[in-house]
N, C-alpha and C positions, 0 to 999 in steps of 0.2 A: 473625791470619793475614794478614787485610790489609796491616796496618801494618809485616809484617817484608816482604811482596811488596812495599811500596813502600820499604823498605830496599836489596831486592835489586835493584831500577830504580835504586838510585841507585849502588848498588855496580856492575852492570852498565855504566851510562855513565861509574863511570872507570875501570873497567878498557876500554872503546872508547876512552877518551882516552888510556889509556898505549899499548894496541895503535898508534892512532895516530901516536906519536911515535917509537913502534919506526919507523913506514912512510913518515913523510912525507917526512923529509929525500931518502928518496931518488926518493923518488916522485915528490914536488912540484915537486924541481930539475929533475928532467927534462920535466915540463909545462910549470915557468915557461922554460927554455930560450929560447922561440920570444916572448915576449912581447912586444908592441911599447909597452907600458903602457897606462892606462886612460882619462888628462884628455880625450881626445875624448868618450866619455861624459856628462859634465857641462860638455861644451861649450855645448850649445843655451841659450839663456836669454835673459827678458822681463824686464821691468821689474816686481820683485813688486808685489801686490797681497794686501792682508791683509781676509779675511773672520772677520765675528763672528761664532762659533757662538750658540747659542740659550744657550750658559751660561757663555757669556762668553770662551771662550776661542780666542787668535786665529789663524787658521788661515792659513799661506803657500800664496799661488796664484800663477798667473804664465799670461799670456792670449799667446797668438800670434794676433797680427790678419793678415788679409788687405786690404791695402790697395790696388786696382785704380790702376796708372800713379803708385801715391804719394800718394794723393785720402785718402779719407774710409774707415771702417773698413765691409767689407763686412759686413752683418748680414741678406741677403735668403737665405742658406744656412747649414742646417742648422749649429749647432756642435757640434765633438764635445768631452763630457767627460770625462776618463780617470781611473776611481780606483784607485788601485795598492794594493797589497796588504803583508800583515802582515811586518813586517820592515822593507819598503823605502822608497823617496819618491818624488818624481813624476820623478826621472831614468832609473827603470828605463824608460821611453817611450820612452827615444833612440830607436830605430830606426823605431817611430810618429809620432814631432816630426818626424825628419828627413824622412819619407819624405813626411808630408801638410802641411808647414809652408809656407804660400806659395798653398797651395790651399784650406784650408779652415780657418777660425776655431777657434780648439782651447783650453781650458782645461786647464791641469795645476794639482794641489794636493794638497800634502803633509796626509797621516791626521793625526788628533790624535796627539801625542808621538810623531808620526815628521818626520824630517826638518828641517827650520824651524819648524813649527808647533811652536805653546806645550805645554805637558805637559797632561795630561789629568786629573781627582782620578780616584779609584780608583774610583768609583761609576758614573762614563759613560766608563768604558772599556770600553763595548758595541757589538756590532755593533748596535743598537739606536739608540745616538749617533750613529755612523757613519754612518747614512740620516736621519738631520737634521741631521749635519752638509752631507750632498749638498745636501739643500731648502736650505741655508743658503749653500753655491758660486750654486745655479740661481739663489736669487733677488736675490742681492747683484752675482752677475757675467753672468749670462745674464737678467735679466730680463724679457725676451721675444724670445719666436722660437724656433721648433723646435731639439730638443737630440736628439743621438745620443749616447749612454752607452756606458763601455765600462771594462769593470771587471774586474780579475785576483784570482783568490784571492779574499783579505780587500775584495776593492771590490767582487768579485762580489757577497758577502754583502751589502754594503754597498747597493748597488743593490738587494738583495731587500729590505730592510730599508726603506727608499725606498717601493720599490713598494707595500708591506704599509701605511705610514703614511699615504701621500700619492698614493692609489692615483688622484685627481681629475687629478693632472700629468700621465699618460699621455692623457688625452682629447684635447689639443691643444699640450701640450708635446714629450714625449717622442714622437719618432717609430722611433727605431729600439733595439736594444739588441745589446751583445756581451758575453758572460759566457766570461772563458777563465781555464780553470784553477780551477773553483770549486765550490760545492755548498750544495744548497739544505737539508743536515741530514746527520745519521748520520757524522759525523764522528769517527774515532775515532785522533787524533794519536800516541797510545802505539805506534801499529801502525809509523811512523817506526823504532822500533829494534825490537820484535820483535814478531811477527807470530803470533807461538806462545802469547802472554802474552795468557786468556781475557781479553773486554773488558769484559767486570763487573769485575776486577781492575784492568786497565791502566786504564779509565774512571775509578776511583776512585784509583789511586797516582798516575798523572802528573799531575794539577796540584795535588798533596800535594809532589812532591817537586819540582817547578815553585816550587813556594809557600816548601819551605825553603830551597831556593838564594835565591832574590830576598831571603832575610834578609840577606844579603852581598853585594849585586849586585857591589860592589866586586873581590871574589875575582873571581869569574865573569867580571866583563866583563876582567878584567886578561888571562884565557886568550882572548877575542873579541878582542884589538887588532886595529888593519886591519894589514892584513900578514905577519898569521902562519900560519905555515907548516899548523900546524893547521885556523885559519878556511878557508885556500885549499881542503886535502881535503876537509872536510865542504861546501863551496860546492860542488864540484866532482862531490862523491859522490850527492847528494841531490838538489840544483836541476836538475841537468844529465842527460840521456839519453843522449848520444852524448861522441864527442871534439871537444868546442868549442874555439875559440879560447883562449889562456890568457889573453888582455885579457879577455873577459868573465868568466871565473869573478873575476879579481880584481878588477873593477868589480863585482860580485856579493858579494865579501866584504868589500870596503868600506863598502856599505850594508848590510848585516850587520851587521858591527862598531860603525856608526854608529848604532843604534840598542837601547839603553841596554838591559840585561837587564831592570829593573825595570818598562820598556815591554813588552816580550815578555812578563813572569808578568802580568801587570796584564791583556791581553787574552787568555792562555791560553785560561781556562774558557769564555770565549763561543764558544773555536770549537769543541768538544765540545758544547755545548749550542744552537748556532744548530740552528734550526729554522723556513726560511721556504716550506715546501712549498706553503703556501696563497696566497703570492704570487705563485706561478708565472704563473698565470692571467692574472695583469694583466699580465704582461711581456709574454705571449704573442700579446694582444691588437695589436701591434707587431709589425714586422718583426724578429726576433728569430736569432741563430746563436752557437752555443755551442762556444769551440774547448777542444781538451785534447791534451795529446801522451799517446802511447800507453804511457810508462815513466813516468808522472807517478808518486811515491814519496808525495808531501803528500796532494793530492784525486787518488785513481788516476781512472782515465777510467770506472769503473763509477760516480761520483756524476755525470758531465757525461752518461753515459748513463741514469741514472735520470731526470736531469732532460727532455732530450729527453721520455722517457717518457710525463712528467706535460704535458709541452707540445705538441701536437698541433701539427702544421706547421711543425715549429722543426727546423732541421737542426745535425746532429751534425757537424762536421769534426773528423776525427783528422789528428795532424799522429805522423806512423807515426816511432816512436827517440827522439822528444822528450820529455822533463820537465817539469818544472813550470813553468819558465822558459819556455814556450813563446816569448812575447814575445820574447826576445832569442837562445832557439835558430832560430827557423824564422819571420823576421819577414815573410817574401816571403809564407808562406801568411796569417799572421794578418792582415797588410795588405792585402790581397787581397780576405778575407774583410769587412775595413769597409770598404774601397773599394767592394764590392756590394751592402751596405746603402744606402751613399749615395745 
């Protein structure tokens, strides 16, 4: 019974893909209409900087110094380090680079097998890796002096995953924390297409049929190119809350595209299975604030309110229409909100 329920998830998502190609052409032309394109986006940029993870593989970073009058790199204020989340690379930031770049020390670095960073083997494709890959940025690029964290989705986790391993770096490292868009368990990704499909079910067919597609990534990624008209609906459907601009959905489906089907099956199953509720505590212990927009579709905002929950003196900011994207839907509030950390 299982295995034909996970037949009918595979059957279901293309029959969405044909529904889609019924809708988009006419859909999509009229969103992109108004676009003014995306290369601002991926404008900001440092001089990379490659960290070794702990298993050798090498991760791209890229540091924005603060240099006072042209002098010497300011290092007496906090840095902040930004880890992005499943899919994307360290440009989803833009409008965090742009808006604190000049003022304060800032680290971006792309996850393992996203972005620039090397590929990952199949084995520390974990959110578990992920939080030593962070201790592995802190201590190769921040080696001392207070650090502000800030982490979306998959970096949220990543951070948990951090705090759980290396819970001694909050004593005098880690001063502040920002988790948006994220969740500290109970994750259950099948709910993405239907919400109807019991999750003893969906828990066990979606990274079954996760698993058969990645036998082909080829296929698969060929329907992901950047640019198609499809990638732009489902960017647009899913990430996004409101009517955004049409440069961000397809800066949005760029990094999308840009990262390899076989990277998405490979860290599926940890995000069903992450579980760092017992972390919380140490985050906590910090100045800590947790953003989510209120139409979040990935992590809804009942997991960013669970977590307040478990954290005692931690405030919830809803950012009310927004997605999952909050970052790049509603950057005035998220910036805002680590400008008050600071």
């Amino acid at each position: 019974m299982l295995l034909k329920t996970a037949g009918g998830l595979g059957t279901a998502a293309l029959a969405a893909v044909a529904t889609g190609l019924v809708v988009e052409r006419r859909v999509v032309r009229r969103r992109r209409a108004g676009s003014r394109g995306v290369r601002r986006f991926t404008s900001l940029r440092s001089e990379p900087v490659l960290v070794k993870a702990d298993d050798g593989v090498m991760l791209h970073a890229e540091v924005d110094e603060v240099r006072p009058y042209g002098g010497q790199p300011d290092t007496s204020q906090p840095t902040l380090v930004f880890v992005h989340g499943y899919s994307l690379n360290l440009d989803c930031w833009f409008f965090q680079r742009d808006a604190f770049r000049g003022r304060h020390r800032m680290v971006f670095y792309d996850q393992r097998s996203h972005g620039r960073s090397e590929r990952s083997t199949l084995e520390n494709a974990t959110i578990d890796q992920l939080g030593a890959d962070l201790r592995a940025v802190l201590e190769q690029v921040v080696p001392e002096g207070p650090v502000v964290l800030v982490g979306h989705s998959m970096g949220g986790m990543a951070i948990m995953a951090f705090a759980e391993s290396c819970p001694e770096m909050f004593d005098d490292r880690v001063q502040a924390v920002a988790l948006v868009s994220t969740t500290a368990g109970e994750l259950h990704p099948h709910r993405i297409l239907s919400r109807l499909l019991p999750d003893v079910v969906g828990d066990f067919a979606a990274p079954r049929v996760i698993s058969a597609l990645a036998r082909a990534p080829e296929l698969v990624d060929a329907t992901r190119r950047p640019g198609s008209n499809l990638g732009f609906l489902v960017a647009d459907t899913f990430a996004f809350g409101g009517n955004v601009p049409a440069e961000l959905v397809e800066f949005l489906d760029e990094m999308l595209a840009a990262t390899p089907f076989e990277v998405l099956a490979q860290f599926f199953p940890g995000l069903s299975t992450h579980d760092k509720y017992a972390a919380l505590a140490r985050i906590a212990s910090k100045p800590t604030v947790v953003i989510c927009g209120t139409v979040d579709r990935l992590t809804p905002i009942s997991h960013s309110r669970r977590l307040v929950e478990r954290m005692p003196g931690v405030e919830l900011v809803e950012s009310p229409g927004s997605g999952h994207m909050v970052i790049l839907e509603d950057p005035e509030r998220v910036n805002g909100e680590i400008e008050r950390l600071l």
